[in-house]
N, C-alpha and C positions, 0 to 999 in steps of 0.2 A: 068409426072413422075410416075414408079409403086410403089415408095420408100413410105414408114408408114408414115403418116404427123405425126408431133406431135400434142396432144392435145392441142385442145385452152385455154382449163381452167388453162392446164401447162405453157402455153407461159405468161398466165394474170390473175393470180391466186384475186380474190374478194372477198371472205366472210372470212376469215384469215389474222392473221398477218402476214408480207410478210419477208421470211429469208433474213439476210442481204446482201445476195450477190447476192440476185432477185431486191434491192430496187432500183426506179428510184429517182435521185433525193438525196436531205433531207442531203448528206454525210458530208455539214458543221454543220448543225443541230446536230448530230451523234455525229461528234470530240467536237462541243463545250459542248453537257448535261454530256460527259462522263469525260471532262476535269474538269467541276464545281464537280460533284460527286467525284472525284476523289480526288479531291482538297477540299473537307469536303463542299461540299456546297448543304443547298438542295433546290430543284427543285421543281415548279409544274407549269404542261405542261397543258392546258386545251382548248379545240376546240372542234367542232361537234367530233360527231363516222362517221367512214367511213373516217376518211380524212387523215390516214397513222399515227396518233399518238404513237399506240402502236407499230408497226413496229419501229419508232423511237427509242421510250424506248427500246425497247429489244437488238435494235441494239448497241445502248449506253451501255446498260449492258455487252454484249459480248466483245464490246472493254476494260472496266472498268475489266473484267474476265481475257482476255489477259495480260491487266497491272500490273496481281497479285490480284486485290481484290476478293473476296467473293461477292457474287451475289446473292440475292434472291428475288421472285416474289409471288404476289396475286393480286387475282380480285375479292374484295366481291362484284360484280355484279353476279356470279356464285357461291354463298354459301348461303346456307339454316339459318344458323344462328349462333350464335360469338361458337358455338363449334366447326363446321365444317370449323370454318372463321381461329382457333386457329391451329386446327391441320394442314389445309395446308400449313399456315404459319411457321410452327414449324418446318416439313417436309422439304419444299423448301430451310430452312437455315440448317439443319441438314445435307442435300445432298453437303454441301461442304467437310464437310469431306469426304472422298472415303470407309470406312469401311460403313458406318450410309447411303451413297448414296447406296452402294450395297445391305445392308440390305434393304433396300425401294424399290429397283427395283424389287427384289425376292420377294416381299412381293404384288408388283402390283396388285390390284382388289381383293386381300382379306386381310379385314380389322383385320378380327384376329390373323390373319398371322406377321401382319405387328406388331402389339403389342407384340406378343412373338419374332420375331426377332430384333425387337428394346433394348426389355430389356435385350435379351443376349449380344447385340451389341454394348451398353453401358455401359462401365466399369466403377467399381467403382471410377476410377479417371477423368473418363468424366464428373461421377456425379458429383463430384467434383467440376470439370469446369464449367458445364453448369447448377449447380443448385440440389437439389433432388428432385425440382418440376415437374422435367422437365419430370415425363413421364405420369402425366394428361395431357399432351399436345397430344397424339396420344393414349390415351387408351379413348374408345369412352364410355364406362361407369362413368369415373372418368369427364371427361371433360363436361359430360352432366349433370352432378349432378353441378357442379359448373360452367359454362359457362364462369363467367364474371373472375375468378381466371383463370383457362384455359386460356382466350384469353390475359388475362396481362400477365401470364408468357412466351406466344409468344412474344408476345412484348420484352418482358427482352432479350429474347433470341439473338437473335441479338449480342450485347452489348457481351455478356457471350463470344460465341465463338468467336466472334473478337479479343475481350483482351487477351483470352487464346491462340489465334493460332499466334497471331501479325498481323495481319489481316486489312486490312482494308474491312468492308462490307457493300454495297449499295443493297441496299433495296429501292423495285419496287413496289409502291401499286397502280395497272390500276382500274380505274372508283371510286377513290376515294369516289365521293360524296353519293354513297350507303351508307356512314358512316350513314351521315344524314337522312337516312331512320327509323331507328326507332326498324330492325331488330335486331342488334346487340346488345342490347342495348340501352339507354338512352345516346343520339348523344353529349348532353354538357359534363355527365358522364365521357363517350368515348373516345370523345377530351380533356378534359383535362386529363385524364389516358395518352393517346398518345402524349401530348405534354411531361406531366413529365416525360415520361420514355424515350423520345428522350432529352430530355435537359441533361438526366443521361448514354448519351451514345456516347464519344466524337468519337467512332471508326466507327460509325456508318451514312452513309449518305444514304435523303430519296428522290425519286423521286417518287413525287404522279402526278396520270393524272387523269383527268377527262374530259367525253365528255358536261356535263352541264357547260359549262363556266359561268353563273350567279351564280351557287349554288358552284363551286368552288372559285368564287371570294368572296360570304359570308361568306365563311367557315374561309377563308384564309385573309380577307380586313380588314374587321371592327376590331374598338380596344377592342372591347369587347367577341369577340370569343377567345377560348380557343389556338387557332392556327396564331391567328394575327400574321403577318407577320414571321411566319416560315420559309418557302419558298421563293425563287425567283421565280415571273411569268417567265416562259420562254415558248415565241410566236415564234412556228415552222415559218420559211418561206417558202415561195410560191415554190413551183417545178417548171423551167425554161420551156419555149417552146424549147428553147436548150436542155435544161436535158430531157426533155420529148422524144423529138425527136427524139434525141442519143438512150435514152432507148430503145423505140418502136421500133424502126429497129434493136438495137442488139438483143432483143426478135426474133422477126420475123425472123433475122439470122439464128435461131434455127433449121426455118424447110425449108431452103433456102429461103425465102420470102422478097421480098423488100417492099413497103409504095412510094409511088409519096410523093412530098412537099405541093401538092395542097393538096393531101389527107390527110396527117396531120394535114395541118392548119385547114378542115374541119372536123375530128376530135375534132379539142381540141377548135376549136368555139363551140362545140353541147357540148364539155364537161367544157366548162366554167374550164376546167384544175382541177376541183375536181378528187381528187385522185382515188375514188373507181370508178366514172361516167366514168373517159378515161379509166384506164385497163378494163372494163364489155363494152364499145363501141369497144376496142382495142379485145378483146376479140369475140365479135360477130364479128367484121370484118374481123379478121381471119379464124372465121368458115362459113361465108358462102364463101371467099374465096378457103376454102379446098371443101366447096358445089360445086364449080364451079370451080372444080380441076387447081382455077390459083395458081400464087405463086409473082402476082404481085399485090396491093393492091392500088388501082384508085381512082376517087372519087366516082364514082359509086358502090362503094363495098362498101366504107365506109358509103355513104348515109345510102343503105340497112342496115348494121352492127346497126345504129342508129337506126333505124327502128326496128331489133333485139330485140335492149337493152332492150328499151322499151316494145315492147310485152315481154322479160323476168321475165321485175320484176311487170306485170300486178299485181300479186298475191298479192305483197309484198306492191303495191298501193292500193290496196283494202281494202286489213286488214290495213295498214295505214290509208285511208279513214273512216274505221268504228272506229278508235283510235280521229280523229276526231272529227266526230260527236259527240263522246260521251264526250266530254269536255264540250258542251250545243249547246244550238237551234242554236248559231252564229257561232258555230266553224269550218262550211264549208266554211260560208261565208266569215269570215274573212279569212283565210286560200287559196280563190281565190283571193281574194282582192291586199293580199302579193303578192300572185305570180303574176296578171297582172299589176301593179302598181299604184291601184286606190285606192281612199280615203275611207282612211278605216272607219274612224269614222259615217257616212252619214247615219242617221234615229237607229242607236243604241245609246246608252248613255255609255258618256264617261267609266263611272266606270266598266261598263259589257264589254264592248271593251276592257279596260286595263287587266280585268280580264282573258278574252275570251287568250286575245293574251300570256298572261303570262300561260297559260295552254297550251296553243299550242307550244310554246318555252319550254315548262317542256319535251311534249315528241318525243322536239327534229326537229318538222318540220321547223319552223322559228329560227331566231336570229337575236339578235338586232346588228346594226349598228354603227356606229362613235355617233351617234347623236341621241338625245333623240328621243323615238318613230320612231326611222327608224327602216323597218326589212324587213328581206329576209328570203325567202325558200333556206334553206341548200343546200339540192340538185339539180341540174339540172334538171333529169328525175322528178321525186316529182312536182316542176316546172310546168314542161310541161304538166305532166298529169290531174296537176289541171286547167291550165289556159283552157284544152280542155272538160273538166267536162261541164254540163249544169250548167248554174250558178242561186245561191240559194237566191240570192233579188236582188235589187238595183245596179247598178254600175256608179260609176263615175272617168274619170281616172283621174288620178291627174295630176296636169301639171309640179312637180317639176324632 
């Protein structure tokens, strides 16, 4: 055919959230966090990164948006400190109104801009509404002299326009557990600010995510945190070899292209069905299929696609690798050990092994299991490319 393929990256989009009507999968997921939100209930959603979480959330919100609520989001994973963490915050709930949305769009990528359009934009009965605090929250002088007032009167904010508009407003906070970091703030401080100012805000419901499932269950488990049982855990389910299926060939439909059933299955055996590993396989296998100007996708395509993937994210293995190492002397070796299935304790001592491994689950390669001391490599490719590394001592496989 002489016809433009479409892109692959288009068809199987990776390193982003995926919009909702790209998503494969997850749609009970979707109906049920936006039904609890909806329904005054908050939520926290926590699993690796990469594995479709935030696509969920946002998906959630959009339905929660349709139903009439108010809807706002942050990710203090991408904010420099509780000023920066205050005004987006501040911002993203301001954008429900449609005058204060308009003022912010007009004001895009200049910050001074956006401070004198905000303050004409907000009328003296808005002040009213929403507080006379309220405009340290986006003037970057005022909120950097006081950070921690700043970022609580975000917090308030919320609550403010809800009450005033009748509203109901779900509130999106992705990668939670940077609370815990130290950034913002003094983390106990912090959460208890956030817990009292959600207990004072019946209009208001919060879905927090985070990809450190250990550190969101601290945050959130123990009786002695400021955030005990706040939240409902709510455990995304698995994406179907069905859902999967269905997906990937209606993608593929795109650019006229069909998928064999074989080919599938050996797809999503390489991709162990991790969400980001099958679209970035799905993805290579479509491009070298448009390589090989087919439009029909065999196993032979997909082998190669795998193949692809792999040499793709060589880079992203590397620098992962040296993130590694640098945890200490074991943290390769443990880190093979996971991935081939051998005993991992053998000529290290227990406390440096417990240690090693709980640094390695911090950033993110491992996770623990059903069972005490069980743990896996998140990734598939990650995986692979560690079992194929030259190995850093000892090896025993374990028989379990």
């Amino acid at each position: 055919m002489g016809d433009k393929r479409v892109a692959s990256g288009e068809l199987f989009p990776t390193d982003s959230p995926i919009p909702a009507d790209q998503m494969i999968g997850r749609g009970d997921d979707v109906e049920r966090i936006a039904i609890a939100l909806a329904g005054a209930t908050n939520l926290v959603v926590a699993g690796p990164r990469r594995t479709g979480k935030t696509s969920a959330c946002e998906a959630a919100l959009e339905v929660c948006a349709q139903d009439g609520c108010y809807v706002a989001a942050v990710d203090p994973f991408h904010k420099a400190d509780a000023a920066q963490l205050a005004q987006d915050l501040a911002l993203s709930v301001l954008a429900n109104r449609t005058a204060l949305r308009q003022a912010i769009e007009r004001a895009r990528g200049a910050p001074a801009r956006l401070a004198e359009l905000l303050s004409m934009t907000v009328s003296l009965r808005a002040r009213q509404d929403l507080g006379e605090d309220i405009e340290m929250t986006w003037t970057a002088s005022q909120s950097r002299s006081d950070p921690g007032r700043a970022l609580l009167t975000a917090l308030e904010l919320p609550q403010r326009i809800a009450a005033a508009d009748g509203r109901r407003l779900v509130l999106f906070i992705d990668e939670f557990q940077e609370i815990a970091g130290g950034i913002f703030g003094d983390p106990g401080v912090l959460t208890r600010q956030l817990r009292a100012v959600l207990q004072r805000s019946p209009s208001v419901s919060v879905l927090f995510a985070g990809s450190m499932e250990h550190l969101m269950r601290d945050l959130f488990s123990p009786d002695d945190r400021a955030l005990s049982q706040f939240g409902s855990f709510y455990q995304l389910g698995p994406i179907t070899t069905e859902e999967w299926s269905e997906g990937i060939s209606q993608r593929l439909a795109l650019d006229h292209c069909t998928i064999t059933p074989t080919a599938v299955e050996r797809l999503l055996t390489a991709s162990e069905g991790h969400p980001r590993t099958t679209m970035l396989i799905a993805r290579e296998s479509h491009a070298e299929a448009v390589h090989e100007l087919a439009h029909e996708l065999d196993d032979a395509i997909v082998r190669r696609g795998g193949n692809r993937a792999l040499a793709a994210e060589r880079l992203r293995h590397e620098q992962l690798l040296a993130r590694i190492r640098a945890v200490g002397r074991f943290g390769q070796l443990l880190a093979q050990r996971v991935a081939l299935g051998a005993v991992l304790y053998d000529s290290i001592a227990p406390q440096t092994a417990n240690r090693t491994l709980r640094a390695l689950q911090d950033i993110g390669v491992i996770a623990g299991g059903a069972r005490r001391g069980q743990w896996h490599v998140v990734d598939p490719l990650v995986r692979r490319y560690l079992r194929d590394l030259p190995l850093e001592g000892p090896l025993i496989i374990s028989k379990n």
